[in-house]
C-alpha positions as CSV (number, residue, x, y, z in Angstrom):
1,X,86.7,188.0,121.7
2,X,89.8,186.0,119.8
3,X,89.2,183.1,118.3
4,X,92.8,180.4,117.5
5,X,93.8,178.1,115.2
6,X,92.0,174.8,115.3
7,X,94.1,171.9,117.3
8,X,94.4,168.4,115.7
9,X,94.7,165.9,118.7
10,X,97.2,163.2,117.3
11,X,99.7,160.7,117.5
12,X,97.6,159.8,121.2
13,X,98.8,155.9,120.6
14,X,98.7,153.0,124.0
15,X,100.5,150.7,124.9
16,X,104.3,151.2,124.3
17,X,103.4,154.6,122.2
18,X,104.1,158.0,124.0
19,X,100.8,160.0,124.4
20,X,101.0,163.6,123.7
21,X,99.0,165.6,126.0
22,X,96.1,167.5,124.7
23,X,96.8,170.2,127.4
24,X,100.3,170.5,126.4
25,X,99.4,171.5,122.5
26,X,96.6,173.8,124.1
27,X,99.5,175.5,126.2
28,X,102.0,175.6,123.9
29,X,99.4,177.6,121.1
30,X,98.1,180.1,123.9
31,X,101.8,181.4,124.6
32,X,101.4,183.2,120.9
33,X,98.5,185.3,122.5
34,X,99.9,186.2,126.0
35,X,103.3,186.8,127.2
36,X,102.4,186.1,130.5
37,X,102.0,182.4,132.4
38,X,98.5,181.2,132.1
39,X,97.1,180.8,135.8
40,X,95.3,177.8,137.1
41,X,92.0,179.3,136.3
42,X,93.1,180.0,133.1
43,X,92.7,184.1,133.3
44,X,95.6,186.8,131.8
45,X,96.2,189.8,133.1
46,X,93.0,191.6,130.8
47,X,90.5,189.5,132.6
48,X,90.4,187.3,129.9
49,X,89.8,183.2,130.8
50,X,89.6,180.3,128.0
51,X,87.9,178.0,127.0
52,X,88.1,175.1,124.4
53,X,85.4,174.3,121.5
54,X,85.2,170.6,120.4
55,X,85.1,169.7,116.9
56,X,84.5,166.2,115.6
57,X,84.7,165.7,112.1
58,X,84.0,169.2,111.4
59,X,80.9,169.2,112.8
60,X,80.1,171.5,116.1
61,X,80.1,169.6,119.1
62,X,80.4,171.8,121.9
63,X,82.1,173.5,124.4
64,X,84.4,172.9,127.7
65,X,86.3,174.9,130.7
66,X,89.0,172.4,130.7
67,X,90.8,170.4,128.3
68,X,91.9,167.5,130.9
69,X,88.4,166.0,130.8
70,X,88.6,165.6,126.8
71,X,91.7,164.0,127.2
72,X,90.6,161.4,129.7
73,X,87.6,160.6,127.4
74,X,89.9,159.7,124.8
75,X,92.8,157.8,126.6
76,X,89.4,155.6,128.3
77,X,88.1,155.4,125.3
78,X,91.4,154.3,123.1
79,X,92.1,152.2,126.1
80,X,89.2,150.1,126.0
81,X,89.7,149.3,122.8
82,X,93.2,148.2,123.1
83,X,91.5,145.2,124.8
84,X,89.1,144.1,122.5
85,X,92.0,145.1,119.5
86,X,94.9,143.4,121.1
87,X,98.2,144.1,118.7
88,X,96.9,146.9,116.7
89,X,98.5,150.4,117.2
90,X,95.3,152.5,118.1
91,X,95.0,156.8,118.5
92,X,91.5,158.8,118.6
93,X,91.0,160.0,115.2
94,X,92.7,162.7,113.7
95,X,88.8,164.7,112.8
96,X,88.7,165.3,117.0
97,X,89.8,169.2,116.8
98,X,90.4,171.6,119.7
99,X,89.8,175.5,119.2
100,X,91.1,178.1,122.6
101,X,89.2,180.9,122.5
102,X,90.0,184.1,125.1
103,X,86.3,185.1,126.8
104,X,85.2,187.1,129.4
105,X,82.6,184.8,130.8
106,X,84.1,181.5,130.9
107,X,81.2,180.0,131.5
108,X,79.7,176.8,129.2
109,X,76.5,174.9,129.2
110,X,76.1,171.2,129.6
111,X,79.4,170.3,129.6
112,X,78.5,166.9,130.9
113,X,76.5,166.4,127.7
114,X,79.4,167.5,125.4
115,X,81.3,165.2,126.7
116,X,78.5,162.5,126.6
117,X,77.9,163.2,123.0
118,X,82.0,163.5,121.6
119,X,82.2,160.1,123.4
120,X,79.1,158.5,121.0
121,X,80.8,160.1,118.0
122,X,84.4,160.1,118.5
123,X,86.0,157.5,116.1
124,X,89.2,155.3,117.6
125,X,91.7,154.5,114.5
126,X,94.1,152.1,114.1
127,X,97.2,152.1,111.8
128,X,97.0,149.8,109.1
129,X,98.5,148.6,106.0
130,X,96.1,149.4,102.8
131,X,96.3,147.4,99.7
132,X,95.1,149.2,96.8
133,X,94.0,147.4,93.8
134,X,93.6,149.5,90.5
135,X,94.1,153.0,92.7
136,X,91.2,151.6,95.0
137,X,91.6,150.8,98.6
138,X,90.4,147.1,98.4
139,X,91.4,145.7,102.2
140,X,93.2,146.6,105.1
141,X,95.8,144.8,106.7
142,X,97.7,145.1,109.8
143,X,101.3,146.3,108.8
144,X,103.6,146.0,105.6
145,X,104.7,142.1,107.0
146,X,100.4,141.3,106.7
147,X,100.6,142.9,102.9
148,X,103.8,141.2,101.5
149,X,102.2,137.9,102.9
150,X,99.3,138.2,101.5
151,X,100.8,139.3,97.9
152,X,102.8,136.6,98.4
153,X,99.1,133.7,99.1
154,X,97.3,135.2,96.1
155,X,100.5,133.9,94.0
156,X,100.9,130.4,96.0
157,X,97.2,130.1,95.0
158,X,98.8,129.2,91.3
159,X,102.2,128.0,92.0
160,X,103.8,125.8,94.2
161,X,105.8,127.6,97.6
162,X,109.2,125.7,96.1
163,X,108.6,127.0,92.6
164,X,107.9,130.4,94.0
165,X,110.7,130.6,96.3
166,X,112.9,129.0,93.1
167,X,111.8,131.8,91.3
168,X,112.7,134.2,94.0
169,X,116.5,133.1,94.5
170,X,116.9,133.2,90.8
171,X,115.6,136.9,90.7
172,X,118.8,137.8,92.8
173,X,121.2,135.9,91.1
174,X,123.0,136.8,88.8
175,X,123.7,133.7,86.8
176,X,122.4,132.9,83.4
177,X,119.3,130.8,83.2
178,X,120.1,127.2,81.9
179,X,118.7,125.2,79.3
180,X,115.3,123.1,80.6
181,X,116.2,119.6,80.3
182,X,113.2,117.6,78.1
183,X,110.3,116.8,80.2
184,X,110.5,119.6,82.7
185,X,109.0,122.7,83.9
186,X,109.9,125.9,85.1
187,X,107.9,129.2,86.6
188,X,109.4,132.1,84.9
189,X,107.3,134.8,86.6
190,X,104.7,135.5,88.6
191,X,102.4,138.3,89.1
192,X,99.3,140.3,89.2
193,X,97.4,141.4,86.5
194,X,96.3,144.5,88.5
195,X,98.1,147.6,89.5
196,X,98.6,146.4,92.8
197,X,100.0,148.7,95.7
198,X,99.9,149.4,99.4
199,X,100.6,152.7,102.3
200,X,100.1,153.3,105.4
201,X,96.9,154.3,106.5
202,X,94.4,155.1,109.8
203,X,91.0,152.7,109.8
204,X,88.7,151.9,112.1
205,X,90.4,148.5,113.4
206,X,87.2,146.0,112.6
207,X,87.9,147.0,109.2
208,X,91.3,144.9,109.5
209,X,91.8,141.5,107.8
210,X,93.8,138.7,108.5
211,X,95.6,137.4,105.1
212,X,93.7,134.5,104.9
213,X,90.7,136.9,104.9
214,X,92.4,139.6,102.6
215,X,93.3,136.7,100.0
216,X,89.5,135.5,99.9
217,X,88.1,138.9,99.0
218,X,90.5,140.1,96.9
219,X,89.3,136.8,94.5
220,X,86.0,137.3,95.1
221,X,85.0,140.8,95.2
222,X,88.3,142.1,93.6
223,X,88.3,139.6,90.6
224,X,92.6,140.0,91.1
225,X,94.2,137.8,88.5
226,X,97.6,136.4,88.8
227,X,99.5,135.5,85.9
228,X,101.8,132.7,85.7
229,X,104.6,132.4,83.1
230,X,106.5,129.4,83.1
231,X,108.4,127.2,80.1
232,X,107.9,123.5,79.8
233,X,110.4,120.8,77.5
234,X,109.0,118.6,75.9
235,X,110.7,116.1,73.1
236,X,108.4,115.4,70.1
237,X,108.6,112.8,66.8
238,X,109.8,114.2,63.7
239,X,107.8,111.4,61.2
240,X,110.1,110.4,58.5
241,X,108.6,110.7,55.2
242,X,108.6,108.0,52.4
243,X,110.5,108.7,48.7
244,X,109.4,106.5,45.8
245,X,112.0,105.7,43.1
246,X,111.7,104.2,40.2
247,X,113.8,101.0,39.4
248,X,113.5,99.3,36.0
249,X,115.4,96.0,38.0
250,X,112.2,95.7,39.1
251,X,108.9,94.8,37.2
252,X,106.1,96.5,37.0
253,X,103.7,95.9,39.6
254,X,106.2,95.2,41.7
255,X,108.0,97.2,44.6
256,X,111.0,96.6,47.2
257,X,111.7,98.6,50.6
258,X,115.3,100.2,49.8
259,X,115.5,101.5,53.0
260,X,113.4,101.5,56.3
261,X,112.1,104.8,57.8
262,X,113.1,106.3,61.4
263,X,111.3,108.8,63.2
264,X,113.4,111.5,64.5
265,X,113.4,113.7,67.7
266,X,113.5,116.9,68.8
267,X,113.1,119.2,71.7
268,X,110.3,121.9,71.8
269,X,111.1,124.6,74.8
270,X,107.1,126.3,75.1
271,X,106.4,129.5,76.5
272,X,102.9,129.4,78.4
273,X,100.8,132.1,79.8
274,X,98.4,131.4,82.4
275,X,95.9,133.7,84.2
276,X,94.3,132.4,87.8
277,X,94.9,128.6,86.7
278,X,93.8,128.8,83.0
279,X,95.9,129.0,79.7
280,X,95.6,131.7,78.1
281,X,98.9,130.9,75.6
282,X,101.5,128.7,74.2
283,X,104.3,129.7,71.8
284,X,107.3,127.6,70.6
285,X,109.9,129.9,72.2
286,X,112.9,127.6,71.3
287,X,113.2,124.8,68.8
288,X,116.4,122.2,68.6
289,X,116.9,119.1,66.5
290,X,118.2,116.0,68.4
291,X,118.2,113.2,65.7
292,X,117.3,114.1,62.0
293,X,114.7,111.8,60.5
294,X,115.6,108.9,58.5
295,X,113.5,108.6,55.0
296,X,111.7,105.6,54.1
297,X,113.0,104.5,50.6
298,X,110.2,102.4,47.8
299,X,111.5,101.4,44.9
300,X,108.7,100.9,42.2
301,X,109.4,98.3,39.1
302,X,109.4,100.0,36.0
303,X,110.8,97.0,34.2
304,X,109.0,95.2,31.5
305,X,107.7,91.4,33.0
306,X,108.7,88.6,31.2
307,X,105.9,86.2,29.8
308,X,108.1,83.8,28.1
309,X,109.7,80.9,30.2
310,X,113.1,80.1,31.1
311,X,112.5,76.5,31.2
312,X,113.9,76.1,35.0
313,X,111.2,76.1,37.5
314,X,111.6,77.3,41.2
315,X,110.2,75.9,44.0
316,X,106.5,76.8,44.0
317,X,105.9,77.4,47.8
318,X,107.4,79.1,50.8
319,X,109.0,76.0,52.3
320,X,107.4,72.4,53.2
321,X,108.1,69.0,51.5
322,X,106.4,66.5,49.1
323,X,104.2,65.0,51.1
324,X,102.9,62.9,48.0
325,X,105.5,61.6,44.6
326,X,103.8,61.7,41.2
327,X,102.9,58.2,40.1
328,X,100.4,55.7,41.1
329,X,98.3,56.0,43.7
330,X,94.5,54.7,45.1
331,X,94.5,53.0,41.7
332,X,95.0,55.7,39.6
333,X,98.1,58.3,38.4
334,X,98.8,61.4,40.8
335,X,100.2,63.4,37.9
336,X,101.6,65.8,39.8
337,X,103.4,66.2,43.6
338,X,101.6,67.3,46.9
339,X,103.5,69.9,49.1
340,X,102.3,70.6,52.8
341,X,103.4,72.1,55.7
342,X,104.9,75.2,54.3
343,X,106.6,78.1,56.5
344,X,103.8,80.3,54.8
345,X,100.9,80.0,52.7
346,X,102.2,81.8,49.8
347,X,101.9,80.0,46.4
348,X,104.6,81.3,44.0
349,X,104.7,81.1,39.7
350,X,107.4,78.1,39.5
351,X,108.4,80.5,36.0
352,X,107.6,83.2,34.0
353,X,104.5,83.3,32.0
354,X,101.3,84.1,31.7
355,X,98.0,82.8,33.4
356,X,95.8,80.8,30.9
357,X,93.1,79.7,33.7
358,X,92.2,81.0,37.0
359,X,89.4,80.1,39.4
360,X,87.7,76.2,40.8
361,X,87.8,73.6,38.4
362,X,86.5,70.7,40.2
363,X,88.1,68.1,42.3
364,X,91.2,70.5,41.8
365,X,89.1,73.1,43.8
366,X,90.2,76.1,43.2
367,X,93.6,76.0,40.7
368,X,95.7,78.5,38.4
369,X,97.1,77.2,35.5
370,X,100.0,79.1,33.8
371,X,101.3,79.1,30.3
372,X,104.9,79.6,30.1
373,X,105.0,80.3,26.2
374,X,107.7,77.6,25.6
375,X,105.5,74.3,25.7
376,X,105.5,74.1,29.4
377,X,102.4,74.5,31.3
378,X,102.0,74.4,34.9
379,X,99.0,73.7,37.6
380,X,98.6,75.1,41.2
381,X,95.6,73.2,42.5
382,X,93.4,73.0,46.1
383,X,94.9,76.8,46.9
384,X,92.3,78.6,49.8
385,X,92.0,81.6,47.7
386,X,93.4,83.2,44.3
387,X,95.5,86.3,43.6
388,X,95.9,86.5,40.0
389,X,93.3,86.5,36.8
390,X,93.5,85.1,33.1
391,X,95.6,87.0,31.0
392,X,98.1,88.0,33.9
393,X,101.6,88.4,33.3
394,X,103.3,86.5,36.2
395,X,107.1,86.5,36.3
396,X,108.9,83.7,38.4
397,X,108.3,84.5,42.5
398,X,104.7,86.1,41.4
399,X,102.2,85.0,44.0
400,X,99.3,83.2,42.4
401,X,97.1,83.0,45.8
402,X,97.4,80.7,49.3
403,X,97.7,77.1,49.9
404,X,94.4,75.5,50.9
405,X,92.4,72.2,51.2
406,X,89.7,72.8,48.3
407,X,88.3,70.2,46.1
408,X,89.1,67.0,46.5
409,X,92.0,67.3,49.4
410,X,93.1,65.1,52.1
411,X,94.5,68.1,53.9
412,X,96.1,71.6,53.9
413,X,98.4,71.0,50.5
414,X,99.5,72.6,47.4
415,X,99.1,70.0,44.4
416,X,101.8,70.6,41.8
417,X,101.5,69.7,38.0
418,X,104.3,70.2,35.4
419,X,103.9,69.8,32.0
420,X,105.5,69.4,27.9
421,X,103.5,69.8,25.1
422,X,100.3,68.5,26.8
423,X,102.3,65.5,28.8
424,X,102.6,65.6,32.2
425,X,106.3,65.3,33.9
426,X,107.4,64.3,37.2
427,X,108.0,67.8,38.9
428,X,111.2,66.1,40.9
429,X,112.8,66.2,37.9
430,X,112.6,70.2,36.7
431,X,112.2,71.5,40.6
432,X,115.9,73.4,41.3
């Protein structure tokens, strides 16, 4: 008895495909073992007959006179399928073998049931596209069109389909990258985190996915990550920062904006790293200065203040006019002049000197009288509230504190007393 070479059936695709007889391969192997045309009953000139044993997946199945009824088990079998599995390119599976073997008695038991049984266990298989995540077959697709597309959904799952097909276009050309304008963004790549790759393959077809289905369990049982890098503009403030001088002009106590401060600008270009939707970075990736700041200048009075008169007294308020003359009045003097209706409520030293009484005094209310070292005294009375204390050196412009209606007061008004030597003057008459 010889015994053959074992006989893959393959390539038996529907549809369009061209099936390659199983009795063709068994006829083409037996013409190494006899030089003479096999007869119809399969006997040589020795007497010998064959027949063929069935293997399915290594595993024994049994034996048959005739290859033919094998053959129309699969083509019914791969055809039936080809309904239910309409598009997919289908063959039997490549583990159905068929060994020849040269007997003397051809005969073969239950041949019926051989056939019953390779038809339970023979496996249909379709071609596929597999997509291997990490080395590992993770799902099966229906060609390389099916993988690219769903590459392609796991990545639109992050970006937008403009900025991807933006990114695309700019991969094959070949000019430079411009500069991002402030205020935009821009995908610079896009991929997986995974080693992610795909071949062709033969599956059982209900093992297929559509994209949408291939997408979903890559996510989920998969964990795939895409990574997003993209660059954003954005302009920022540069704060300016504020120098103090010193300026002996000035007294002490006393201080003068030089110069105002401006914010400057510039544009920050940021590199950002994302995985599945979430940052995982941001670097400064470029850095350019559009308007340099502009320092805010304080000058600080180092000067000496003067305590000591000049004899010529300034207007004591911020505006207004004498509401009320020094002389007479409700049957008694008015030593002094009444000022209302100022444009603020600041009350100003009319001269240098110093302050030789602060705080109420009666139906002046609250009043600050100054001592201008050179016989002259003068009196700020109804004011709302006091700036200055007893002792104070108050050059001419200080602020003594803000107009009011304390005391004795017919109204919101600064009362205004100058004096020589202990006797009171008519203000009208020193006021420049």
């Amino acid at each position: 008895m010889t015994r053959m070479k074992k006989t893959r059936i393959q390539s038996m695709q529907f549809g369009s495909s061209y099936l390659l007889k199983i009795s063709a391969v068994v006829a083409l192997l037996l013409t190494s073992f006899a030089a003479n045309t096999i007869s119809a009953q399969n006997t040589d000139e020795d007497g010998l007959e064959t027949i063929y044993h069935i293997y399915n997946d290594d595993d024994y199945v049994g034996a048959v006179e005739e290859v033919e009824p094998v053959e129309r088990l699969v083509e019914e079998k791969v055809t039936a399928m080809s309904e239910e599995f309409e598009g997919l390119s289908l063959q039997a599976s490549d583990a159905l073998e068929i060994l020849p073997e040269q007997v003397f008695d051809p005969s073969v038991q239950a041949e019926e049931e051989v056939l019953d049984q390779l038809n339970e266990e023979l496996a249909v298989e379709a071609t596929s596209f597999a997509l291997a995540v990490d080395g590992d077959e993770a799902v099966y697709l229906e060609d390389l069109e099916a993988y690219d597309e769903t590459v392609r959904q796991l990545k639109l799952q992050h970006v937008t389909e403009e900025d991807l097909d933006e990114l695309e276009e700019r991969k094959h050309s070949k000019e430079s990258l411009p500069k991002l304008e402030a205020g935009k963004t821009r995908i610079l790549d896009v991929s997986i985190a995974q080693k992610v790759n795909g071949y062709t393959t033969e599956i059982h077809p209900e093992k297929i996915m559509d994209v949408e289905q291939a997408v979903k369990t890559l996510v989920e049982d998969f964990s795939v990550t895409v990574q997003v890098k993209k660059e954003e503009a954005v302009e920022e403030r540069i704060a300016y920062k504020t120098e103090q001088k010193d300026d002996d002009k000035l007294y002490v106590g006393q201080t003068e904006i030089a110069e105002d401060g401006k914010d400057g600008t510039k544009k920050l270009t940021y590199e950002i790293r994302e995985e599945s939707g979430e940052r995982v970075g941001r670097v400064v990736s470029d850095e350019v200065v559009s308007a340099e700041p502009v320092n805010k200048i304080v000058l600080n009075g180092t000067g000496e203040p003067p305590s000591k008169g000049t004899g010529k007294f300034a207007w004591p308020a911020d505006g207004g006019y004498v509401s009320s003359e020094r002389g007479q009045r409700w049957g008694r003097l008015h030593n002094g002049i009444d000022i209302a209706q100022p444009d603020s409520l600041d009350i100003l030293s009319a001269d240098h000197g110093v302050v030789k009484a602060a705080g109420a005094a009666g139906t002046f209310g609250n009043r600050v009288i100054v001592d201008h070292r050179n016989g002259y005294e003068t009196i700020y009375a109804h004011l709302s509230s006091i700036d200055v204390k007893k002792g104070d050196v108050v050059p001419k412009g200080t602020k003594l504190g803000n107009m009011g209606n304390t005391g004795r007061s017919t109204g919101l008004h600064l009362h205004f007393e100058i004096s020589l030597n202990g006797q009171t003057k008519n203000p009208l008459n020193y006021i420049k």
